[in-house]
N, C-alpha and C positions, 0 to 999 in steps of 0.2 A: 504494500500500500504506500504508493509514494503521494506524501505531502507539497501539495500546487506550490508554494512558494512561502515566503522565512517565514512572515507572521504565523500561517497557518500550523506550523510546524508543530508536530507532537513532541512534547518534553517526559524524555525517560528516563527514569534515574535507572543506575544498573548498580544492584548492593551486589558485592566480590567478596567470598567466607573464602577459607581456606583449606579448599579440598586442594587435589592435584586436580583436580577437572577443572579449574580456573585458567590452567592453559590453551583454554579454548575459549574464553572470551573476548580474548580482542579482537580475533575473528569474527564472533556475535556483534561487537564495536562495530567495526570496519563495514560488516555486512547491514546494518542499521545507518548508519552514516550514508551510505548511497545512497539507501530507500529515501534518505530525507528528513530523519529523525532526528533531533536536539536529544543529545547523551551527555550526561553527567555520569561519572563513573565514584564511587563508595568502594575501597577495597578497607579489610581487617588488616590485622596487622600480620597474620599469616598470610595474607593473599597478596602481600606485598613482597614476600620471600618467595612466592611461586611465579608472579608476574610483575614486570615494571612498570609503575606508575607512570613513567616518562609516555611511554611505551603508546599507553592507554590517554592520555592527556593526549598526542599526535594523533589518533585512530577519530578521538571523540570531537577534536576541536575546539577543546575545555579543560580546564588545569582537573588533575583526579585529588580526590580530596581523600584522607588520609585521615586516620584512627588520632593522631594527634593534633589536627585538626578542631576537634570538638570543643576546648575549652581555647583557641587560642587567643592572646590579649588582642588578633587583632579584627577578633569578632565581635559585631556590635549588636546580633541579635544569636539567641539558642540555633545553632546551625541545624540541628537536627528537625529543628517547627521550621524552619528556612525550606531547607534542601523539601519536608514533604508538601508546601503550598508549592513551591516552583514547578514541583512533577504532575504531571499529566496521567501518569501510567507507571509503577514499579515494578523489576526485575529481581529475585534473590535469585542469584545463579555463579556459581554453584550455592545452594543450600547444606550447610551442614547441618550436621547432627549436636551441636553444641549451640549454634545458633538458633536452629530451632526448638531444643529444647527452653533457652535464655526467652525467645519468644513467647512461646505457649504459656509460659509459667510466670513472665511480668516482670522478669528481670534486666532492664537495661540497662545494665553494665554493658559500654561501651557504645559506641557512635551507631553501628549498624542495631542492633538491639533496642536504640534508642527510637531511631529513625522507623521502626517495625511496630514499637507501640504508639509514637504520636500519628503515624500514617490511618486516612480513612480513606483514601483513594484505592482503585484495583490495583491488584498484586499478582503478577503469576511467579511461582516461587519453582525452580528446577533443582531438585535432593542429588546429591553424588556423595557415594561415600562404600565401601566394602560393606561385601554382602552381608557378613555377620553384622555389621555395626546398622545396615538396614534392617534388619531380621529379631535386631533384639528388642525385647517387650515394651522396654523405656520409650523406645524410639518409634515405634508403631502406636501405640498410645498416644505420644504427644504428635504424631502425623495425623492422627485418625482427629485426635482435636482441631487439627489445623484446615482438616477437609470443610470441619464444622461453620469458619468463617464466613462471611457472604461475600466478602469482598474479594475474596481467594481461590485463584484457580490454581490448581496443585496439578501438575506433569509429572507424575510418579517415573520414577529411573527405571531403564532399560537393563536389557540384559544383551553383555558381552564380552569382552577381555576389558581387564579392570586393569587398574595400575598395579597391584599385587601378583599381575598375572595368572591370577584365577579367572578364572568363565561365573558369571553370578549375575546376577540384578543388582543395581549399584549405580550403573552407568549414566551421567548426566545424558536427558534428554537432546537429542539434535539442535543444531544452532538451526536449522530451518523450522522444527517444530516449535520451537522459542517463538520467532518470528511469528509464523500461523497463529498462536496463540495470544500476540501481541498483536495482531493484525483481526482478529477476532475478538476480545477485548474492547479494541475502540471503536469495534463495526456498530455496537449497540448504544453509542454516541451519549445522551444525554440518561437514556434508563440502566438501569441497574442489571449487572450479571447477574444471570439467574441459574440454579442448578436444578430445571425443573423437569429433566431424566432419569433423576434418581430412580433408582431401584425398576427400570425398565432394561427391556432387552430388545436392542435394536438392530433387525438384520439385513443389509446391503449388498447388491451386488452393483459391481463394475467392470470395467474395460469390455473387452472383443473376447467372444469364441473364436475357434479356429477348428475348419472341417477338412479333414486327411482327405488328397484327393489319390494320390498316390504316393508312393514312395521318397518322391522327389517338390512334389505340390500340395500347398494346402491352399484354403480360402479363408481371406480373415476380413478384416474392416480396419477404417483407421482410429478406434476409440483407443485413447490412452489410460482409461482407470482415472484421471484428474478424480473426475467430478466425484465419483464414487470414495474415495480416500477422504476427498477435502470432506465431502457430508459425512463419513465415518467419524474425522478426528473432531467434528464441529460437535455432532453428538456425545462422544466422550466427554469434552468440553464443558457441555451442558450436562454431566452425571451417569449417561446413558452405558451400562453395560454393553461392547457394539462388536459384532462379527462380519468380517467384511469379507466376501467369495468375490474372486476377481480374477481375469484374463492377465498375459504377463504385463505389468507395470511400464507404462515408455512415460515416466517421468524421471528427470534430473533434479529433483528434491529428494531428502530423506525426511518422509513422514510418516512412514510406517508405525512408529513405538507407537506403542500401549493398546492398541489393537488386535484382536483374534483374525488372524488371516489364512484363508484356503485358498490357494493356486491351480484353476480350473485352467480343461485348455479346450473342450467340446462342449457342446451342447448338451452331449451325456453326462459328461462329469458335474456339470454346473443343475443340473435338473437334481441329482442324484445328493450335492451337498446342500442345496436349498430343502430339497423332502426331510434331511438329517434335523436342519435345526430349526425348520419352521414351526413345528409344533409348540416350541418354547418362547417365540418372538412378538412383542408385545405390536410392534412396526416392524412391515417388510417394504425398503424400497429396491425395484425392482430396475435397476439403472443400470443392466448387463445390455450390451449392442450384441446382439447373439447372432450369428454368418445366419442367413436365409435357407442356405441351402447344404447338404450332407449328400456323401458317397453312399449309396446301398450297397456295393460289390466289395470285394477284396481289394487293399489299398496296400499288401505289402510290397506288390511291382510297383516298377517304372515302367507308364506307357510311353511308348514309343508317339511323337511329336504328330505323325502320319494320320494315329490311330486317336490321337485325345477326343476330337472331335466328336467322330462315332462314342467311345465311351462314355464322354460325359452326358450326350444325348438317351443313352439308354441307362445312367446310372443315379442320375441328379434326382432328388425329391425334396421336398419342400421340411425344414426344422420345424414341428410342434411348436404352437403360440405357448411358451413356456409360463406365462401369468395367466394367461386363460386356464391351462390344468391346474395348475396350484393354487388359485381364487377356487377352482372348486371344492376345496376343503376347506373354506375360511373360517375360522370361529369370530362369535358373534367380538367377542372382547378384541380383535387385532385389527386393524389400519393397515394397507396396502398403499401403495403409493405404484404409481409405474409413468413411465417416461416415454417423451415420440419426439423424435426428432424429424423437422418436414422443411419443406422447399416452400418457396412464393411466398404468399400474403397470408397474415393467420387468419385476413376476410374468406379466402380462399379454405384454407387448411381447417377452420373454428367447428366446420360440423360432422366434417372424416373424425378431428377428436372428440368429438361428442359423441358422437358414432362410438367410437375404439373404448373410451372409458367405459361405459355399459356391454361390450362384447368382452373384455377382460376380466371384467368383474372386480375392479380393484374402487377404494374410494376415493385416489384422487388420480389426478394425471397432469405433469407435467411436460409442457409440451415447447419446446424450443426449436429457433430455426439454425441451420447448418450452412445457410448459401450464400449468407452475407460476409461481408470482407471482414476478417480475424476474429470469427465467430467458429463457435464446433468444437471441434479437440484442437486437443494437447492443453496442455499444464497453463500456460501463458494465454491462450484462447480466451478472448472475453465472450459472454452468454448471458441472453436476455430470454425472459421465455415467459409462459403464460399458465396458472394453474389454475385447473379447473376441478371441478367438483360431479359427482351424480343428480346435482339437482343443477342451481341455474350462476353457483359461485362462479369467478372469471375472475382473476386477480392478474398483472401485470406486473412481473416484477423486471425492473428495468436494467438497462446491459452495466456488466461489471467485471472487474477482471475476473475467473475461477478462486484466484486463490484471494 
């Protein structure tokens, strides 16, 4: 989300604890800094032994303000009431386990701890720290408290080679999913984050099937999964327990953490993971681009170039409307959502979807155009599109980038 110009600019303060995952923030710096963002940077006094201030001052645009800082003679107001009216939007990244605890529990001892209880503004907070020391009782308790906040969106750590070189959950959150979730955060402008998914389970599908034509050939589409991921992680966001089924990934983001994810490549496979967990899914959006068409015969040859012709004419048949058969076991409690992608005018297009929502059987339909200039896939694709309803809803919601 890039910021039109200086005044509008969004102010983020970014608090720096002192994990070893702190060496990945000035990266987080640098990549904010393009976007357009006004960054102040907060490190501890350990996070000052793992990264240079210097460093971080050059990335931000902005002197980095420092643990000894807080009381100094030649501060004329409490820096820490200072620094939280100047912010727009806060960063605790990395989150430790000693700061969060100092949090939770009303202790501020020290600048950042200080800065964490006069803050009323949103917060997204990224935990790093070995897996025992996420795992132990203390530390989960005062996380489980902190999910409690309202102001507070929590990016629970990933899992993968840790500084310790162990394999564990531990892992600071991605500097892209930072971003998304900082990018999400001030999508909701003037109202109040809400966590109002909790305890739901939401199931997604995304990107392209792909149909064996032979040995050498398949048939796929150009959907990238974007859209499918971003509504995943947006739901998470908002509380939502979320399982996302999707075709292979053609994004250059890392947004995957914190999500359940199955890698479908057919029409089979993708019918087969949906029947798995649809029974338990409070919401199904159905936003898989699924190939039209599948091989009936054997597909372990290569046909010869001479012969495709003839074979594909006697092999092609039409993929099963994959939300038509699974709306046939809907229960009464679950939300369907499914998606159409169309050409022309939605004057043109408005009663084919009216049409499609009622043969589906799903209760809403989102319906977007593909033909317009840097509209459609991929990740960067801006989309505008139209949601409708079973009765006579028509909502507009107007073009934006995906992410």
């Amino acid at each position: 989300m890039k910021t039109k110009n200086t005044d509008s600019k969004i102010k983020v303060l970014i608090l720096i604890t002192g994990s070893i995952a702190a060496v990945r923030i000035p990266l987080l710096v640098s990549q904010l800094a393009r976007e357009n963002f006004e960054i102040r940077c907060v490190l501890s006094k350990n996070a000052e032994k793992l990264i240079k201030p210097l460093s971080l001052s050059i990335l931000s645009r902005n002197p980095s303000i420092l643990e000894d800082d807080q009381w100094s003679s030649i501060q004329a107001k409490p820096l820490h009431i200072e620094l939280c009216r100047w912010a727009d939007i806060l960063i605790v990244a990395p989150l430790t386990a000693t700061t969060l605890s100092k949090w939770v529990t009303g202790n501020a001892d020290g600048l950042i701890p200080s800065i964490l209880m006069a803050n009323t503004k949103p917060i997204i907070v990224a935990p790093a720290m070995n897996t025992d020391m996420w795992l132990n009782k203390a530390v989960q308790k005062n996380y489980q408290n902190l999910e409690n906040y309202e102001n507070v969106l929590s990016l629970h750590p990933s899992e993968g080679l840790l500084a310790c070189d162990a394999i564990g959950i531990g892992k600071i959150p991605s500097n892209d999913l930072i971003q998304l979730a900082l990018e999400f955060m001030i999508s909701h402008n003037h109202n109040s984050y809400r966590k109002d998914l909790i305890n739901k389970e939401i199931l997604i599908t995304g990107g392209g099937t792909s149909e064996t034509i032979d040995a050498a050939r398949h048939i796929t589409n150009k959907s990238s999964g974007a859209m499918g991921l971003l509504l995943s992680q947006v739901a998470r966001f908002r509380g939502a327990q979320v399982k996302y089924i999707h075709g292979p990934l053609k994004i250059d983001k890392d947004l995957t953490d914190g999500i359940t994810r199955y890698e479908i490549e057919s029409s089979v496979d993708l019918i087969k993971a949906i029947e798995n967990e649809i029974p338990s899914c409070d919401y199904f959006f159905m936003n898989a681009a699924v190939s039209d068409f599948k091989i009936t015969s054997d597909t372990s040859a290569k046909i010869s170039k001479n012969k495709i012709n003839d074979y594909l004419n006697k092999n092609f048949e039409l993929v099963p409307d994959i939300l038509k058969t699974i709306s046939e076991s809907k229960k009464d409690n679950q939300i369907f959502v499914g998606f159409s992608a169309f050409t022309g005018s939605i004057e043109k297009a408005r009663l084919t979807i009216k049409e499609k929502i009622i043969q589906k059987g799903c209760d809403y339909l989102f319906a977007n155009p593909i033909d317009l200039a840097d509209q459609g896939f991929g990740f960067l694709a801006q989309n505008e599109g139209w949601l409708f309803d079973t009765k006579n809803m028509e909502q507009h919601i107007k073009k934006n980038i995906k992410n």
